[in-house]
MDAnalysis code that builds the backbone (N, CA, C; Angstrom):
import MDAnalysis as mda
import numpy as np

u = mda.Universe.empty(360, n_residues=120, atom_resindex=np.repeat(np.arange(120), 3), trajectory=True)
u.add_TopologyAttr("name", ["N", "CA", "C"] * 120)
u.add_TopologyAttr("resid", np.arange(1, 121))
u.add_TopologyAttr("resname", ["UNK", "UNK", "UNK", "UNK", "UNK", "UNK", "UNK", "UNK", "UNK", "UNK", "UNK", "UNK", "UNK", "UNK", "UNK", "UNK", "UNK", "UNK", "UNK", "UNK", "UNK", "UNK", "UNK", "UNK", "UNK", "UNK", "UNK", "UNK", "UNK", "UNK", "UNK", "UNK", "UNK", "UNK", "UNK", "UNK", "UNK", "UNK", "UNK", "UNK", "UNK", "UNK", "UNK", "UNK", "UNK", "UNK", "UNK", "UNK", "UNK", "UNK", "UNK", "UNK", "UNK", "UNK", "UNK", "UNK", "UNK", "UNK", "UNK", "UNK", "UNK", "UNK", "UNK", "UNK", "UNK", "UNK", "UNK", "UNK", "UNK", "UNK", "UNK", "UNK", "UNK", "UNK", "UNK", "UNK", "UNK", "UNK", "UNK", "UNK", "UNK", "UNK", "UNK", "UNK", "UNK", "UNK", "UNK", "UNK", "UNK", "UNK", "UNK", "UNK", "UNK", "UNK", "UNK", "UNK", "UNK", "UNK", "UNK", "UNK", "UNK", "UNK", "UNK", "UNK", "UNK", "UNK", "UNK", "UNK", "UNK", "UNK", "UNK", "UNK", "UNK", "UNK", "UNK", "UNK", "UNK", "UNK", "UNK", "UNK"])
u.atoms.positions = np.array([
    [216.093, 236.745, 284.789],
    [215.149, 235.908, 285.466],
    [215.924, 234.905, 286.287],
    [215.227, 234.490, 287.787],
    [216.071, 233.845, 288.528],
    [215.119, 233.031, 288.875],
    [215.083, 231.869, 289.779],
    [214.589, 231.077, 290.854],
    [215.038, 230.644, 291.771],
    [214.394, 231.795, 292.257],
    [215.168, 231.887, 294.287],
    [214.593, 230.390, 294.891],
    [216.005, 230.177, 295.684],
    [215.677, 228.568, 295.878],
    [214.460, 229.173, 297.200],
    [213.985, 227.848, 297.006],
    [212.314, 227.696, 298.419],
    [212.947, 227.310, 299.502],
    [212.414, 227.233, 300.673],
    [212.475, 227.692, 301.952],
    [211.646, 225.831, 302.426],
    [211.966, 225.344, 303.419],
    [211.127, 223.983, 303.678],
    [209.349, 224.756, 304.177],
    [209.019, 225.129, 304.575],
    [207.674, 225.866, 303.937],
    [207.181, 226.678, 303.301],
    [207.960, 226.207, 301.808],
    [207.371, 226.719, 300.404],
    [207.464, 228.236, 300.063],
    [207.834, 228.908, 301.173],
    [208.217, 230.367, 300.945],
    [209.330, 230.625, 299.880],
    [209.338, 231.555, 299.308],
    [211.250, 231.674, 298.836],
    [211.427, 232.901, 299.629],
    [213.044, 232.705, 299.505],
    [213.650, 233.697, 299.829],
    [213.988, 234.804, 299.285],
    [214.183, 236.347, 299.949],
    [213.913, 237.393, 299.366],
    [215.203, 237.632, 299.183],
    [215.573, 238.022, 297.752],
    [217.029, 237.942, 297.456],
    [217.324, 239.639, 297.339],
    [218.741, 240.198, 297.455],
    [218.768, 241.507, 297.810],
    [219.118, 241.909, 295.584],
    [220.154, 240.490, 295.282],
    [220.895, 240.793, 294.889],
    [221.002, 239.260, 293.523],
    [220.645, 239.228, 292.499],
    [220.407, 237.938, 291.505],
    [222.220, 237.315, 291.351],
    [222.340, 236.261, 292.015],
    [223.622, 235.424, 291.637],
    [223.682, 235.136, 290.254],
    [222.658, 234.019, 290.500],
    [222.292, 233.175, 289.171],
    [221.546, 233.010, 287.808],
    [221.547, 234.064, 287.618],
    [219.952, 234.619, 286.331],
    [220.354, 233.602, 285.252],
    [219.176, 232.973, 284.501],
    [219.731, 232.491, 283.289],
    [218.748, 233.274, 282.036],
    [218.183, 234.404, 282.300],
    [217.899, 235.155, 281.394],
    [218.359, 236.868, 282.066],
    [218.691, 237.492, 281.023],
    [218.677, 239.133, 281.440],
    [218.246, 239.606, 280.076],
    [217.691, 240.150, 280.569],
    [216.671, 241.169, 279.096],
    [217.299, 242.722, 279.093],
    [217.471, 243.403, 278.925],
    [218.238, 244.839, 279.130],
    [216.747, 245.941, 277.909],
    [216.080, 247.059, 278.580],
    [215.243, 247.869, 277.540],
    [216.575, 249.041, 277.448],
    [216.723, 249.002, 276.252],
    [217.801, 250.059, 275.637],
    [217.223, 251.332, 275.405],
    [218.430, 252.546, 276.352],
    [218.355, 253.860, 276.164],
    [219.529, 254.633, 274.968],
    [219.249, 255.956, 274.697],
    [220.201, 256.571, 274.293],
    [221.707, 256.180, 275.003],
    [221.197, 256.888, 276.637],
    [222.138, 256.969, 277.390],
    [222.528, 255.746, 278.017],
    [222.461, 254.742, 277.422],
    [222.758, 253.118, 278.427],
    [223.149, 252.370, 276.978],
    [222.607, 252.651, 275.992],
    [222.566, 251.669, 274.774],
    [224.407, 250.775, 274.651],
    [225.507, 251.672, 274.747],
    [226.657, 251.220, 274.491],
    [226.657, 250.360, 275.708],
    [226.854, 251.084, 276.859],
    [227.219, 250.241, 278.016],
    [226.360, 248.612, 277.989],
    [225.469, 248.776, 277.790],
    [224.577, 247.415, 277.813],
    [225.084, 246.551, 277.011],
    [225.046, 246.940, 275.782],
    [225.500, 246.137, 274.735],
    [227.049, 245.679, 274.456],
    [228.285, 246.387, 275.080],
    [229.536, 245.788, 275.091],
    [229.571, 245.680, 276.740],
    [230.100, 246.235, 277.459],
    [230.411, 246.141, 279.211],
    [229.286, 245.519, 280.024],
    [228.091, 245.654, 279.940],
    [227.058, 244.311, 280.498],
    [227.588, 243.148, 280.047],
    [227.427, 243.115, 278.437],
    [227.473, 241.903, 278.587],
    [228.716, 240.848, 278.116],
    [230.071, 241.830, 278.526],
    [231.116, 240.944, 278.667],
    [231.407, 240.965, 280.378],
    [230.556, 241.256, 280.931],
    [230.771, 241.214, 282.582],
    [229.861, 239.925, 282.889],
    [228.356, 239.930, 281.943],
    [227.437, 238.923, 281.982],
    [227.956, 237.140, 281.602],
    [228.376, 237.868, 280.522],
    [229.604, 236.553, 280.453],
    [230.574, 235.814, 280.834],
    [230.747, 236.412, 282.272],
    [231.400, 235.158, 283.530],
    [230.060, 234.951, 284.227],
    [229.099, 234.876, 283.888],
    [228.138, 234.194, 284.918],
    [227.820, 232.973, 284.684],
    [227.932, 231.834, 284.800],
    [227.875, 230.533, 284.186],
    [226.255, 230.118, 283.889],
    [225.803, 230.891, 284.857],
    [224.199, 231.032, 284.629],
    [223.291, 230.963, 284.004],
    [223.749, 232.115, 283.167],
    [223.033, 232.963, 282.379],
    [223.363, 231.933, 280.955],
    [222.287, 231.829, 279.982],
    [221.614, 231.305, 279.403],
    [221.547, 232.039, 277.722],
    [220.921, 233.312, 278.243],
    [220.362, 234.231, 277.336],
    [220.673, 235.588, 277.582],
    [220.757, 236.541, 276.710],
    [220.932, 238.128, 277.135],
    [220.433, 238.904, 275.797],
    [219.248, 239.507, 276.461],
    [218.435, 239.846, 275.183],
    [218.612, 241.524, 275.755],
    [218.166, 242.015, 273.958],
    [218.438, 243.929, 273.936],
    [217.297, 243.978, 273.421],
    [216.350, 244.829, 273.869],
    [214.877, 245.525, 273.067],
    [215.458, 247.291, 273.205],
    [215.087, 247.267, 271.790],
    [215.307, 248.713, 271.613],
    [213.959, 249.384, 271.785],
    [214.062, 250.888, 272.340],
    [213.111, 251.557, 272.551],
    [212.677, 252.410, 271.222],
    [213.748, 252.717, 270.438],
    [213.048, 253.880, 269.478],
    [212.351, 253.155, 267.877],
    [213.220, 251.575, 267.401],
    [212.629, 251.055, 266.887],
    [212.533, 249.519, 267.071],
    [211.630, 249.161, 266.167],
    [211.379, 247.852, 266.387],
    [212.391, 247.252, 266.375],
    [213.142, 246.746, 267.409],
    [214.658, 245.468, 267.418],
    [214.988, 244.704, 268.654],
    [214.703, 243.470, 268.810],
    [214.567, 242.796, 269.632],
    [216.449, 241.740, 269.283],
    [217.176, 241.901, 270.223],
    [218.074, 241.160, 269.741],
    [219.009, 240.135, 270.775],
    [219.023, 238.775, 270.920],
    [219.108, 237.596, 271.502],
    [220.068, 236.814, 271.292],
    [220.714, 237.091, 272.910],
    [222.138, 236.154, 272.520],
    [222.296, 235.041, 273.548],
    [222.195, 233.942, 272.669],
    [221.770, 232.617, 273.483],
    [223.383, 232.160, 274.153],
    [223.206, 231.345, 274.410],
    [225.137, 230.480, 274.851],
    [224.543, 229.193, 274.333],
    [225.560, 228.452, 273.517],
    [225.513, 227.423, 273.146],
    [225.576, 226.595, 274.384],
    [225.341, 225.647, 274.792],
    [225.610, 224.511, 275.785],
    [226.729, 223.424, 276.100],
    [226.863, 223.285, 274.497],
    [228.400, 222.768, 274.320],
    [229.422, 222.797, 274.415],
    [229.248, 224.674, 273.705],
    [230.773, 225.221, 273.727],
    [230.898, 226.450, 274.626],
    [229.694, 226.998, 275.156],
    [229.895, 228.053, 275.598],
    [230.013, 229.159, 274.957],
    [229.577, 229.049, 273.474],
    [229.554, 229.996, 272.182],
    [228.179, 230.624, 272.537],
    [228.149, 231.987, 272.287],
    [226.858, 232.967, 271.505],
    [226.548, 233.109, 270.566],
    [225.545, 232.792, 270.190],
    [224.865, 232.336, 269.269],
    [224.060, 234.108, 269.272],
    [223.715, 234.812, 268.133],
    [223.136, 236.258, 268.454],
    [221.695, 235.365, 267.231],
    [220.874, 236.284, 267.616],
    [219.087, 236.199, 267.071],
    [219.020, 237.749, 266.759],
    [218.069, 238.190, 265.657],
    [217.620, 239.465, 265.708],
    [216.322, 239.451, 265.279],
    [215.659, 240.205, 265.565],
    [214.400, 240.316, 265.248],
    [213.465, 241.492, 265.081],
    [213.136, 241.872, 263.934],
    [212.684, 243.186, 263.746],
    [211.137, 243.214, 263.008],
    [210.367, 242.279, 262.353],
    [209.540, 242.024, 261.934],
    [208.487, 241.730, 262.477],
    [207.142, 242.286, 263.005],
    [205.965, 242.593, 263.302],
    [205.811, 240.707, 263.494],
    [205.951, 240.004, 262.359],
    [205.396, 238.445, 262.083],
    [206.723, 237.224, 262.844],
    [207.308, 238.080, 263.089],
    [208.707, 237.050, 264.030],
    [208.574, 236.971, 265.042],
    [208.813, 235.964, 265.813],
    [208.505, 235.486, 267.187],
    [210.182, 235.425, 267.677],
    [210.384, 236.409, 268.578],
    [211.688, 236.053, 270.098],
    [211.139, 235.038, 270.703],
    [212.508, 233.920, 270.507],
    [212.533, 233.334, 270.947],
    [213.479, 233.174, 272.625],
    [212.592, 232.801, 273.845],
    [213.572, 232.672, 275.190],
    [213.357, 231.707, 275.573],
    [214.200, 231.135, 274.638],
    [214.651, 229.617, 274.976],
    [214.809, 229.207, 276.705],
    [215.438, 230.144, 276.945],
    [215.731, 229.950, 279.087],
    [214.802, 229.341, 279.711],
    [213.905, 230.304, 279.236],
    [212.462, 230.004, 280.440],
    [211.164, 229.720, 278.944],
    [211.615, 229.075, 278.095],
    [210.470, 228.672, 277.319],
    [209.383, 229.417, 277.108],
    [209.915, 230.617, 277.205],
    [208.685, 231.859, 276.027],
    [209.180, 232.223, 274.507],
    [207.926, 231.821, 273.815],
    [208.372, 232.800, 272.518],
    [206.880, 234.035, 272.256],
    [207.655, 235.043, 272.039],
    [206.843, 235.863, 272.200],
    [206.708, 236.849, 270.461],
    [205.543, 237.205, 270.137],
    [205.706, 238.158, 268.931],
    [206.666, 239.602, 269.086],
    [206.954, 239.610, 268.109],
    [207.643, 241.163, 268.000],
    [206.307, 242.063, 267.917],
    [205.279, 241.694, 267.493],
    [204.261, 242.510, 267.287],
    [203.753, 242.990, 268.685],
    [203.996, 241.633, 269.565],
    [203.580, 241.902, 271.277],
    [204.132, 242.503, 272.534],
    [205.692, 242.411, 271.854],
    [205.980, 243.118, 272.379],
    [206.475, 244.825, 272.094],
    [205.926, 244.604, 271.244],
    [205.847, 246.451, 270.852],
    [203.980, 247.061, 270.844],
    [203.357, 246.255, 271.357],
    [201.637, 246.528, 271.045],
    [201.358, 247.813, 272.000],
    [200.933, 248.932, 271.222],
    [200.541, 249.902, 272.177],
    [201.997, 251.093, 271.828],
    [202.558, 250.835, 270.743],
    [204.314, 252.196, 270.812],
    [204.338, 252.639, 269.806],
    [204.087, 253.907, 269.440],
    [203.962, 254.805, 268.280],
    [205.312, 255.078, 268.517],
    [206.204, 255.255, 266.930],
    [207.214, 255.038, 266.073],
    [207.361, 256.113, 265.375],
    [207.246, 257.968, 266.130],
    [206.853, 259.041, 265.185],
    [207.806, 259.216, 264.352],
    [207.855, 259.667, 263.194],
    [209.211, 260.257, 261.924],
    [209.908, 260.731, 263.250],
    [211.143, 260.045, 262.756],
    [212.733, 260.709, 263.532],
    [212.357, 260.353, 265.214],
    [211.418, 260.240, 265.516],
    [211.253, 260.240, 267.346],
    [211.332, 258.677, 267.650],
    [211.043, 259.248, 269.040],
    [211.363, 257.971, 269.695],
    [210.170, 256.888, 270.207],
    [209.931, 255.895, 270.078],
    [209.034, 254.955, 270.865],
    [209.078, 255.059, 272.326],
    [208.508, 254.515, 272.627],
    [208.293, 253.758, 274.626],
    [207.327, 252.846, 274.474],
    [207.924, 251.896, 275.075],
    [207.559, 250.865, 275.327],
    [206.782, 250.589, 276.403],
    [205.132, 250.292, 276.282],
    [204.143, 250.333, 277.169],
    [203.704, 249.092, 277.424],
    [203.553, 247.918, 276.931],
    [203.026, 246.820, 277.257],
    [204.470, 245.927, 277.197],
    [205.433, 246.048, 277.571],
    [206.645, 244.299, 277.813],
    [206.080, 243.697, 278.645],
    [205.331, 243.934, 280.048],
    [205.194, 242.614, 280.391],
    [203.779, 241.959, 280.364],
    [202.843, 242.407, 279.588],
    [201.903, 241.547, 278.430],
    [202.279, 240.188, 278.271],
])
């Protein structure tokens, strides 16, 4: 998530390309799951930006949140797998249910979910 700076009549500008994000959310595949989770986000981690870098898994319930401390510049990791736990995105001041963001994703024996309602 970014906020493209405004324009002196209130327009923003159409960006090709996010400098500054202080949230990135990543929906995890088979085929992306490693890359996201080590090489995103030690590349994400020279962005001075960025805030937060959250992983939602597709096949089960796992929502998992890695804040930066402010102080030290430490990551702080969150996990969240419980229907009754709220993700927290601290960045942009949403906390959202785990229940909500999985509402609508059958979980068959051994198969896989998809994720139909994230931006609910």
């Amino acid at each position: 998530m970014s906020c493209p700076p405004q324009r002196p009549d209130g327009s923003h500008s159409v960006l090709v390309a996010v400098t500054n994000p202080i949230l990135i959310v990543e929906v995890l595949s088979k085929s992306t799951a490693v890359r996201d989770r080590v090489d995103k986000f030690e590349m994400y981690g020279y962005l001075d930006s960025l805030r937060q870098y959250g992983l939602v898994e597709q096949e089960r319930k796992l929502v998992e949140m890695y804040t930066r401390n402010s102080y030290d510049g430490e990551w702080r990791y969150s996990r969240y797998t419980q229907d009754d736990e709220t993700a927290n995105f601290t960045a942009v001041g949403l906390s959202i249910a785990i229940d909500k963001i999985y509402d609508g994703v059958d979980f068959p024996e051994g198969g896989a979910g998809r994720l139909l309602n994230l931006r609910n």
